[in-house]
C-alpha positions as CSV (number, residue, x, y, z in Angstrom):
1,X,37.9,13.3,19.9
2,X,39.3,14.2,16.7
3,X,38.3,12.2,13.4
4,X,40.4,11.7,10.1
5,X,39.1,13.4,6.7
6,X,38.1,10.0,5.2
7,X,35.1,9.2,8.7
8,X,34.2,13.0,8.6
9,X,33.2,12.7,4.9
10,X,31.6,9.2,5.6
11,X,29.4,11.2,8.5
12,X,28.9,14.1,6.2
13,X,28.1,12.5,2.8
14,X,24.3,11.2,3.2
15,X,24.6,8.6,1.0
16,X,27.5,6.8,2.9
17,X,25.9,7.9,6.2
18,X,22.6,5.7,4.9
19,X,24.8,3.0,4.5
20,X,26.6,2.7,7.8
21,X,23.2,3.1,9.7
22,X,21.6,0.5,7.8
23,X,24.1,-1.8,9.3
24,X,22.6,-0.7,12.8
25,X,20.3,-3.1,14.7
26,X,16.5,-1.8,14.9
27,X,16.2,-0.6,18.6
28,X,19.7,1.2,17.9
29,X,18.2,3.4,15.3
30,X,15.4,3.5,17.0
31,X,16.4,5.1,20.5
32,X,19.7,5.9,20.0
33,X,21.0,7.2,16.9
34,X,18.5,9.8,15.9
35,X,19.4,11.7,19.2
36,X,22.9,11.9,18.0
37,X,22.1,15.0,15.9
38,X,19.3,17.3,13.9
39,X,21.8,16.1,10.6
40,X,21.2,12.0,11.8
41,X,17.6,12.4,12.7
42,X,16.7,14.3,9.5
43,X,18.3,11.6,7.4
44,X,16.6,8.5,9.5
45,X,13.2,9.9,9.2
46,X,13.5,10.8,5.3
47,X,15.6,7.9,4.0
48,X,13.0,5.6,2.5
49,X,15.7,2.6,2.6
50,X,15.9,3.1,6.6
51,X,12.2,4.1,7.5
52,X,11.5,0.4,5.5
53,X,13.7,-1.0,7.9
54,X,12.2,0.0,10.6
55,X,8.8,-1.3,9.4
56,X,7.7,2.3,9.1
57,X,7.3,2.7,5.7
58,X,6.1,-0.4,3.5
59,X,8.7,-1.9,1.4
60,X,8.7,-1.0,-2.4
61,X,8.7,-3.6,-4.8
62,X,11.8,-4.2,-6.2
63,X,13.4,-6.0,-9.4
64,X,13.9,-9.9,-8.9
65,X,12.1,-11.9,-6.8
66,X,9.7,-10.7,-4.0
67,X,11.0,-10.5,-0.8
68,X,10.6,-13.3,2.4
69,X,8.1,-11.6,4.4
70,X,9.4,-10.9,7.9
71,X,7.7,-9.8,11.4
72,X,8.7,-6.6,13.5
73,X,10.9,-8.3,15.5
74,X,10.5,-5.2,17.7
75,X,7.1,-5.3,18.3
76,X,7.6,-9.5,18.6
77,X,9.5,-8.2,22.1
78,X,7.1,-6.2,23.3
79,X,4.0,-8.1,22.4
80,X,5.1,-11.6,22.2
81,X,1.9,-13.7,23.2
82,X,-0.3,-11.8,20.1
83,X,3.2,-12.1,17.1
84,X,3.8,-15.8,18.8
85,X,0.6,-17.0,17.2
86,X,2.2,-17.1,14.2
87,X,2.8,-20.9,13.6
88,X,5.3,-20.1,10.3
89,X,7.4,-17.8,12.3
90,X,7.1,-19.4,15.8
91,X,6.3,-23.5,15.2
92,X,7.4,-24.5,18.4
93,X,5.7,-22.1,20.7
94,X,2.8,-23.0,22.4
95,X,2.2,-20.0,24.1
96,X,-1.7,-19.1,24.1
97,X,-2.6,-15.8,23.8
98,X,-3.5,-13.7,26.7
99,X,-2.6,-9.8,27.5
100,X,-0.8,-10.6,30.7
101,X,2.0,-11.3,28.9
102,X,2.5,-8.2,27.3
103,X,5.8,-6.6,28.4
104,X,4.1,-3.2,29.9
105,X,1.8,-5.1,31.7
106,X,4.6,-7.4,33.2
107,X,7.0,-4.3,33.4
108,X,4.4,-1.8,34.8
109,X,7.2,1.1,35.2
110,X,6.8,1.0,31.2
111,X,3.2,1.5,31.1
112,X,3.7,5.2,30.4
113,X,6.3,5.2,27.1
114,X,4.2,2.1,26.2
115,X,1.0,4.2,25.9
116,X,2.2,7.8,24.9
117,X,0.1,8.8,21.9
118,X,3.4,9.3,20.2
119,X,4.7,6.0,21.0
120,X,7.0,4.6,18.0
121,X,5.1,1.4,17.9
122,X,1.8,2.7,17.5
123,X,3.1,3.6,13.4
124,X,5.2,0.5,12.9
125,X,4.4,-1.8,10.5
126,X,3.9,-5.8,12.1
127,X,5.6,-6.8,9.0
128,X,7.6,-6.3,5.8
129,X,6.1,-6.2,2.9
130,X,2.9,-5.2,5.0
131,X,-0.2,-7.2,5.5
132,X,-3.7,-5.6,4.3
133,X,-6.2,-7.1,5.5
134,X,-7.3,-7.8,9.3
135,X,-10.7,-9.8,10.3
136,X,-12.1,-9.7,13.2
137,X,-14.5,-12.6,14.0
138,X,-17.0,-13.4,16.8
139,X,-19.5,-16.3,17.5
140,X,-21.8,-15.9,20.8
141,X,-24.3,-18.5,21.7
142,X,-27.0,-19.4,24.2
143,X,-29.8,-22.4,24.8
144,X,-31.8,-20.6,22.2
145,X,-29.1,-19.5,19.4
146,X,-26.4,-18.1,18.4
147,X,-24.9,-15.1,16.8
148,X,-22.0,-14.5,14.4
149,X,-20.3,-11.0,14.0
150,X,-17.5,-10.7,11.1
151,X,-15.8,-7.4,10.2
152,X,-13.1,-6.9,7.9
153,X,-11.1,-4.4,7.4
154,X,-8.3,-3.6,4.5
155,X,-6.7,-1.5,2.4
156,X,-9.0,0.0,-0.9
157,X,-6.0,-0.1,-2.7
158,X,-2.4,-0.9,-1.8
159,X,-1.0,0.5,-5.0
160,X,-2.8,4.2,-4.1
161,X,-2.4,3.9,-0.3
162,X,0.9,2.4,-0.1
163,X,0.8,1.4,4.0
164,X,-0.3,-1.6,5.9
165,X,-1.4,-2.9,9.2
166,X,0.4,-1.0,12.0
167,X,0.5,-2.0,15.2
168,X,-1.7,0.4,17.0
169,X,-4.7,-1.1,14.5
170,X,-3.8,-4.5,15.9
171,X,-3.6,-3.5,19.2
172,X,-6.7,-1.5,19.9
173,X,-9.3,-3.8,18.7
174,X,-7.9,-6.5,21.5
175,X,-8.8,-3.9,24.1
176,X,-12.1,-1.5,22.4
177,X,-13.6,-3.8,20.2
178,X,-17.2,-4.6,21.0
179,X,-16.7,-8.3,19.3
180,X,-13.4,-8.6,21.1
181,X,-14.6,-8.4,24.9
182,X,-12.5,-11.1,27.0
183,X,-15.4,-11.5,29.6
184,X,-15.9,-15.2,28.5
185,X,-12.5,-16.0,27.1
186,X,-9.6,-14.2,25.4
187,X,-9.3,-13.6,21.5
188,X,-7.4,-16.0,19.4
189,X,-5.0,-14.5,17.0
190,X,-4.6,-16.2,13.6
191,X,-1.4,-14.9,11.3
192,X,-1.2,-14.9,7.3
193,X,-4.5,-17.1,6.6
194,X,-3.9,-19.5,8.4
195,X,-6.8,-20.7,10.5
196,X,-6.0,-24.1,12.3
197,X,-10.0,-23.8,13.7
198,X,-12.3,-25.7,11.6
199,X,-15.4,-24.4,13.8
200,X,-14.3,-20.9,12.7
201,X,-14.0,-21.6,9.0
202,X,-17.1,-23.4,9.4
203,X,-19.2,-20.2,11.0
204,X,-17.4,-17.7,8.5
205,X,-18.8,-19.8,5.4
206,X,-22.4,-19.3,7.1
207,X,-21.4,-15.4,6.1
208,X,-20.5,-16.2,3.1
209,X,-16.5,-16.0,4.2
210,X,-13.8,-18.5,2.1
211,X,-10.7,-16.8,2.8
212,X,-8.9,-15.8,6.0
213,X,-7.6,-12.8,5.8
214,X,-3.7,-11.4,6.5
215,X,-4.7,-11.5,10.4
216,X,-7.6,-12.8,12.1
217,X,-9.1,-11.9,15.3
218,X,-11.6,-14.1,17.1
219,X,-13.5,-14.4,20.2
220,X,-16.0,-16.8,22.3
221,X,-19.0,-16.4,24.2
222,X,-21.3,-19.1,25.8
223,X,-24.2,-18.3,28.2
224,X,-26.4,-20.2,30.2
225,X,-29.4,-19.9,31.5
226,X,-28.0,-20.2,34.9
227,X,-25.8,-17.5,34.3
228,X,-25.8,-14.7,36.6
229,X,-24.1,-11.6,37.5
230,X,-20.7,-12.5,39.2
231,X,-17.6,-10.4,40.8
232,X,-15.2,-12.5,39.1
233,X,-12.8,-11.0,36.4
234,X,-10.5,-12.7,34.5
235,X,-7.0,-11.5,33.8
236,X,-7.2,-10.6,30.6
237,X,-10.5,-8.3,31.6
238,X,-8.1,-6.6,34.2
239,X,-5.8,-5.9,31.6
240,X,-8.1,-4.4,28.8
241,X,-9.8,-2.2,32.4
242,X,-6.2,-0.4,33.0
243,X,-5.6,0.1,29.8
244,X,-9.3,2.0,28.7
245,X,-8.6,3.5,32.1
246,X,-5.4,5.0,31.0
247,X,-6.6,6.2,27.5
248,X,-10.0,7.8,29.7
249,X,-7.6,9.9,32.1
250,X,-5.3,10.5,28.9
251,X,-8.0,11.6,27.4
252,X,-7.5,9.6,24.6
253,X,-9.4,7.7,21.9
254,X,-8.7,4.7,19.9
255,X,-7.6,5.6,16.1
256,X,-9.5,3.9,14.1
257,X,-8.9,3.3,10.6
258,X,-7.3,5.9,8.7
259,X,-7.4,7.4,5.2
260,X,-7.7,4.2,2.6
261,X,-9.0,1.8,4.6
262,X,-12.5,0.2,4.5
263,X,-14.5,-1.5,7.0
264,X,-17.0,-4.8,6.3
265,X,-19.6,-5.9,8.5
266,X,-20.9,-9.0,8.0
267,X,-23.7,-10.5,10.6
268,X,-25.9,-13.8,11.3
269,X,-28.7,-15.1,13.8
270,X,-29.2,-18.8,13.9
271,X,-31.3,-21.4,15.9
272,X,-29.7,-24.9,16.7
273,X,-31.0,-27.3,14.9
């Protein structure tokens, strides 16, 4: 195939190049056009313009107003029931969260590219201009108490840092976490401080807590005395088993937080009254 001078200069010139890619949908850019050529691949992963838009590099601030912030709609495909929480983006859903619904557990042939280590989705962003801030909340109780476990974690400083919550440090707590353990029920997911639980805001002002933060996390646990040891497993536990499973005999571990993040721990016994 033979192209004119004027759409070889417009694949040659990097500048014109940025601008016809831009025009591409995300998965496009994603799985397809940086295989097209060293030249196209270079210029995806250094053009700040095009690693913003695919929520792999946080969005500068810009002249005029600030921009609409917007979810991954990528990773809102392939982890629907957790980016579905979000009431603002998603009012009419009423989808409650559970892992089962996660497209590599309900397309198991996926698993694999799902979990590489170098997976794309473990870097992405879960929204433009990023969030910072990520709580993860739990409240136990028995006939004699109960417990409350609160950890935040954030950026120090956004300005210094310049990143955000990916998706990989949303994703692992729901399946390492201690606080996050879906043996009584699954965790609730809460999006841009908005917390329609009153019981929660009620237990994190006991810590101390008035604000929710970017993304909350939250889990139950009730026990009774006539609790005992049981076979039963929920789906969600089956779920969070074959995926520590996988990381075991991948010999992986989860990430963590990286350079410029902090961590929070907040805790609290109490005795009904």
């Amino acid at each position: 195939m033979h192209f004119s001078t004027s759409n070889q200069w417009a694949l040659l010139a990097p500048e014109l190049l940025e601008m016809i890619l831009l025009q591409l949908d995300m998965r496009t850019l994603v799985a397809s056009a940086q295989r097209v050529c060293r030249a196209w691949n270079d210029l995806i992963r250094e053009s700040s313009f095009i690693q913003e838009a695919l929520f792999l590099k946080p969005i500068k601030k810009r002249k005029g107003n600030p921009p609409e912030t917007t979810i991954n709609p990528l990773l809102a495909e392939a982890f629907a029931s957790i980016f579905e929480q979000n009431e603002a983006v998603f009012p009419q859903s009423k989808t409650e969260f559970t892992l089962i619904d996660l497209d590599m557990i309900q397309n198991p042939e996926k698993k694999a590219a799902y979990l590489r280590p170098e997976a794309s989705w473990r870097r992405m962003l879960v929204q433009q201009p990023p969030a910072f801030k990520l709580g993860i909340f739990r409240w136990s109780g028995s006939p004699f108490g109960y417990g409350i476990g609160y950890e935040m974690q954030q950026l120090k400083d956004a300005q210094t840092w310049h990143d955000g919550i990916r998706m990989e440090m949303l994703f692992e707590p729901l399946i390492f976490h201690r606080n996050l353990t879906p043996t009584f029920s699954p965790a609730s997911v809460y999006w841009w401080g908005e917390c329609t639980s009153s019981t929660i805001m009620h237990r994190l002002k006991e810590l101390g807590i008035t604000t929710v933060p970017d993304i909350l996390l939250c889990a139950y646990a009730m026990v009774s005395c006539t609790d005992s040891d049981s076979d039963f497993e929920n789906d969600d536990e089956r779920v969070v088993d074959q995926i520590q499973a996988w990381y075991r005999n991948m010999g992986l571990q989860p990430k963590g937080l990286g350079d410029g993040w902090e961590r929070t721990v907040h805790e609290k016994l109490g005795t009904w009254d």
